[in-house]
N, C-alpha and C positions, 0 to 999 in steps of 0.2 A: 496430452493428458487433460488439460482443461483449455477448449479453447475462447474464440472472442476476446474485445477488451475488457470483458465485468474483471474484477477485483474480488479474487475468491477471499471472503469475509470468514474464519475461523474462532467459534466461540469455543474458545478450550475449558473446561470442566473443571480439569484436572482429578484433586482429592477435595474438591469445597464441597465435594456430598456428603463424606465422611460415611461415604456406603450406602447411606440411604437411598434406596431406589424411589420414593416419592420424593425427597429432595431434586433427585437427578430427571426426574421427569418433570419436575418445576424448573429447571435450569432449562430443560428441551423447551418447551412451552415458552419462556423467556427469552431464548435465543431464537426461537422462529418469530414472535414478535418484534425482535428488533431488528430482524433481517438479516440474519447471519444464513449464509450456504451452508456452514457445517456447524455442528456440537461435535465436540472432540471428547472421547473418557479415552481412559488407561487403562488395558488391563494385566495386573502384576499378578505373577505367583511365585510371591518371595523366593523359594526354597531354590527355582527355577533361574532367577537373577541375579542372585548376591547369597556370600555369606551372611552370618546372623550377627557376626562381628565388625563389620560394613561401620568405617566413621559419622558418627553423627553429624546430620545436616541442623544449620540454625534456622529449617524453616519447622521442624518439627520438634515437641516438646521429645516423643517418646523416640528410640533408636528407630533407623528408618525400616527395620526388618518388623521389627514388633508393630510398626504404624500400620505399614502395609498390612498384615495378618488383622490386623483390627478393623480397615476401613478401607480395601479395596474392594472393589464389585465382584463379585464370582461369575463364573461361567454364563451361567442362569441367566445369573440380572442383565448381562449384554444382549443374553436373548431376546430377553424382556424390551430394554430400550431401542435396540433395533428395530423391532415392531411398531414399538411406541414412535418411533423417528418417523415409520412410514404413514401412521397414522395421523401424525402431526404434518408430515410434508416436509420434511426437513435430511437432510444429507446426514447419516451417520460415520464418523469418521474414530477411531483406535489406533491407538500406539502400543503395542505387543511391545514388553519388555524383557520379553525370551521368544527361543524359538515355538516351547509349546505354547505360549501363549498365543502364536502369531499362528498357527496350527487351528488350533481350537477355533478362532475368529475367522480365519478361514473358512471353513468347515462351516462356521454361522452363516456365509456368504456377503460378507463385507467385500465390498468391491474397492478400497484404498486402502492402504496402512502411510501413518505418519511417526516417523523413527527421531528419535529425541538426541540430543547432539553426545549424551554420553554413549550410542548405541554406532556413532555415524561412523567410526574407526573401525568397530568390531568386528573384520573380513571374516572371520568362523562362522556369526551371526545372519551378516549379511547375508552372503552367500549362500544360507541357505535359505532365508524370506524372498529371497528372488525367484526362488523356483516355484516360488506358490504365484508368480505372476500378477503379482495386484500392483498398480500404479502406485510411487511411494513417493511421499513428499520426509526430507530428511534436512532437520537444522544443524547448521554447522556451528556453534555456539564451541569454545575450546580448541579449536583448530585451525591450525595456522596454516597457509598458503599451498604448503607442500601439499597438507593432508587433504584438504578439499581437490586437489588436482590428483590427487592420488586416489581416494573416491570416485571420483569423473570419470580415470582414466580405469580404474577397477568394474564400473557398472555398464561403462563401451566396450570391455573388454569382454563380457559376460554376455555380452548383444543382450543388455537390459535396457530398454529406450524410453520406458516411462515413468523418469521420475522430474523431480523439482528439487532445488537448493534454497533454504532459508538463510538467510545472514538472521545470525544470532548473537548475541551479546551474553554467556550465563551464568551473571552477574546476579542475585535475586535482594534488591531490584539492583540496575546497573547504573552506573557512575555513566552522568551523560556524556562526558567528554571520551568515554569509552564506547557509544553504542557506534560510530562509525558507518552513516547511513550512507555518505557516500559509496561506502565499498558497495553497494547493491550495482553501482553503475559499471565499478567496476566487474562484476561476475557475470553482468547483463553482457556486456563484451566481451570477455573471457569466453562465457559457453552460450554461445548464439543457437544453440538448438534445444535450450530448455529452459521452461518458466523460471522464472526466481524471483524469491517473495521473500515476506521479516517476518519473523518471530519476536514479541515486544516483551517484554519482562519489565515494564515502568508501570508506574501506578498511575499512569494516566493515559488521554488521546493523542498524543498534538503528535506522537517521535512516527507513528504509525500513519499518521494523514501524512507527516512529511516523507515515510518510507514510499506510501505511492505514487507522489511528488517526483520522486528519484527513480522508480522505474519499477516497484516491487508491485507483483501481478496476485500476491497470496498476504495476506494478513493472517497470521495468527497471536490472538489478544485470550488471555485468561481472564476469567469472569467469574464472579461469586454473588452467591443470595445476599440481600438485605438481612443483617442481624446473621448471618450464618459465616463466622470471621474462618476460615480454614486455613490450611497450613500454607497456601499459597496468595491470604487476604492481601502482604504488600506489597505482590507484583502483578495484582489482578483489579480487575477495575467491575464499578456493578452495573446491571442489566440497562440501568438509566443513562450513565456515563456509552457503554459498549452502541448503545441507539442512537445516541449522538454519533458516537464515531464512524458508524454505518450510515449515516447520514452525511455525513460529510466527505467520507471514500468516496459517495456515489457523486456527490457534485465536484470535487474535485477530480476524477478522470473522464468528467463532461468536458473539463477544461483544457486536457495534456493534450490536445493535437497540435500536429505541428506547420499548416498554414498560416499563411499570412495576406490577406487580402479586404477590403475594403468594403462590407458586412450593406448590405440592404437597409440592416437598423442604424449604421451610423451615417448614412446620407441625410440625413435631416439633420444629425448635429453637426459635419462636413459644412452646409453654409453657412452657420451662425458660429463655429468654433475654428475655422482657418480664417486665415488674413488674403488681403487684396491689396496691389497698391495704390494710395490716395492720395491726393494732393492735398497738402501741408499749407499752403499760402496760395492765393490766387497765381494763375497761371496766363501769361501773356502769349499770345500767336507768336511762333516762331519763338519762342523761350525755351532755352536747352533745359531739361527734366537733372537734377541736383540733391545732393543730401537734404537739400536744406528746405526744398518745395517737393517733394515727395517721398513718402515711407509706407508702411503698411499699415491698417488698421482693419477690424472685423464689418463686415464678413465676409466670405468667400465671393464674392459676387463680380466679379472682375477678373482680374488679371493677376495669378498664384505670387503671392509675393518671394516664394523664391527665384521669383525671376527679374529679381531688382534689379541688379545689376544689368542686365541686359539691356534695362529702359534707360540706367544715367545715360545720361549727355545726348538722349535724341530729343527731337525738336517736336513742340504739338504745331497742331493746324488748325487751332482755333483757343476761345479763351477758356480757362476751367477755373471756375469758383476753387476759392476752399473747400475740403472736406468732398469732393468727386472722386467716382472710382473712375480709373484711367481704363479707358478703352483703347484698343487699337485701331479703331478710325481715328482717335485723336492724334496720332503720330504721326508726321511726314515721311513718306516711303520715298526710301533713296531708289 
């Protein structure tokens, strides 16, 4: 689905537009400036998802039915920013929160869909967004072990091969002791034939630089306008912070390789930052080498001091000041 080591960067939108399509095409504009691969919107049709009696969420004042009808995007306006994505250069990315929704977007020719963790169970749902064959990236946020292997083993069972697993926390925002970023490592070994990446729901960077740290190939971070506080303001972070954080993904998986070898640039610190060994008190012909007339000291320029031990108790062949580095012509060869 997505290859190479880049770190797909996901600016989620979410509802911080509050419907406005000039809001949401300042959030696109924003997210390609700070180097996001994708803007992610939603697109809901209530009637389509939920009853209108649906429990109220504490991230919205009004019931989530009534929000939705008030300030999700229509049909249209997907139109609209899909175009606008391509004109900015930016990867347009939606979450259908039904099937006709996923239909409709379809039909636009959105080449991904991204499925939200209360969607990631829904085998009625599933099953049928797979037939529209678009590469899906799906968070597992509420789902305990079973269900994510049950997932897995439902969309191999489908011969569906391009998706991706999010380690989610959907907590809004989540209690850190709860985000569990090691688990990435562990799904990273679990399912060895597909990306897996975090979903961050914190109001800041640091848990998402650490998710790539740990092995997650996909970041997705919620983002919102300056002065435009929306229903997702506490667990989303603004365009300023989100540029930072793309800033730092990128130099941190310049770092994750996993050699180990003795770099060109640090040969010049090599003879001024390793030890040699040196004689501690003047040195007599024929005087056995001792804790006490020889130790290490900088710089490299002689003889590796981990090879002290080697030299106690042999004899020099000639006399050595204080403070010389010990060569091995100085030594009497048995």
């Amino acid at each position: 689905m997505f290859t190479g080591k880049k770190t797909i960067i996901i600016a989620e939108a979410c509802e911080n537009h509050f419907g406005s399509i000039k809001k949401a095409k300042k959030m696109i504009i924003n997210a390609k400036k700070s180097g996001a691969d994708f803007i992610k919107f939603q697109h809901h049709i209530p009637e389509e998802e939920m009853l209108k009696n649906v429990p109220k969420s504490n991230n919205f004042k009004l019931p989530l039915f009534k929000f939705l009808k008030k300030n999700s995007l229509s049909i249209n306006q997907h139109y609209e920013l899909f175009d606008f994505c391509k004109k900015v250069k930016i990867k347009y990315l939606c979450t259908p929160f039904s099937l006709k929704a996923a239909q409709e977007l379809s039909k636009m020719g959105v080449d991904y869909f991204k499925i939200g963790s209360g969607e990631f169970t829904d085998i009625p749902f599933i099953e049928s967004l797979i037939k529209l064959k678009k590469p899906t990236i799906f968070s597992t946020g509420m789902s305990n072990l079973n269900e994510i292997d049950m997932m897995y083993n439902f969309l191999k069972k489908k011969n569906f091969k391009k998706f991706c697993f999010l380690n989610c926390t959907s907590e809004y925002p989540p209690n850190y002791k709860d985000l569990n970023l090691g688990f990435i490592r562990f799904l990273k070994n679990k399912y060895k034939d597909i990306i897996i990446g975090h979903s961050d729901h914190t109001d800041e960077i640091y848990s998402s630089i650490a998710a790539v740290s740990m092995g997650a190939r996909i970041i997705e971070k919620h983002v919102y306008l300056d002065k435009n506080y929306g229903p997702d303001r506490h667990v989303s972070i603004n365009f300023k912070k989100f540029s930072e954080l793309v800033k730092s993904i990128r130099l941190i998986e310049r770092s994750l390789g996993e050699k180990k070898k003795i770099y060109q640039e640090e040969k010049p610190i090599f003879k001024w930052a390793r030890r040699s060994l040196i004689t501690i008190k003047d040195i007599y012909k024929n005087e056995k080498l001792t804790r006490k007339n020889l130790f290490s000291k900088r710089p490299a320029l002689g003889i590796a001091s981990y090879k002290y031990y080697e030299y106690l108790g042999k004899k020099t062949n000639k006399f050595l000041k204080k403070n010389t580095l010990l060569k091995n012509s100085d030594i009497i060869k048995k």
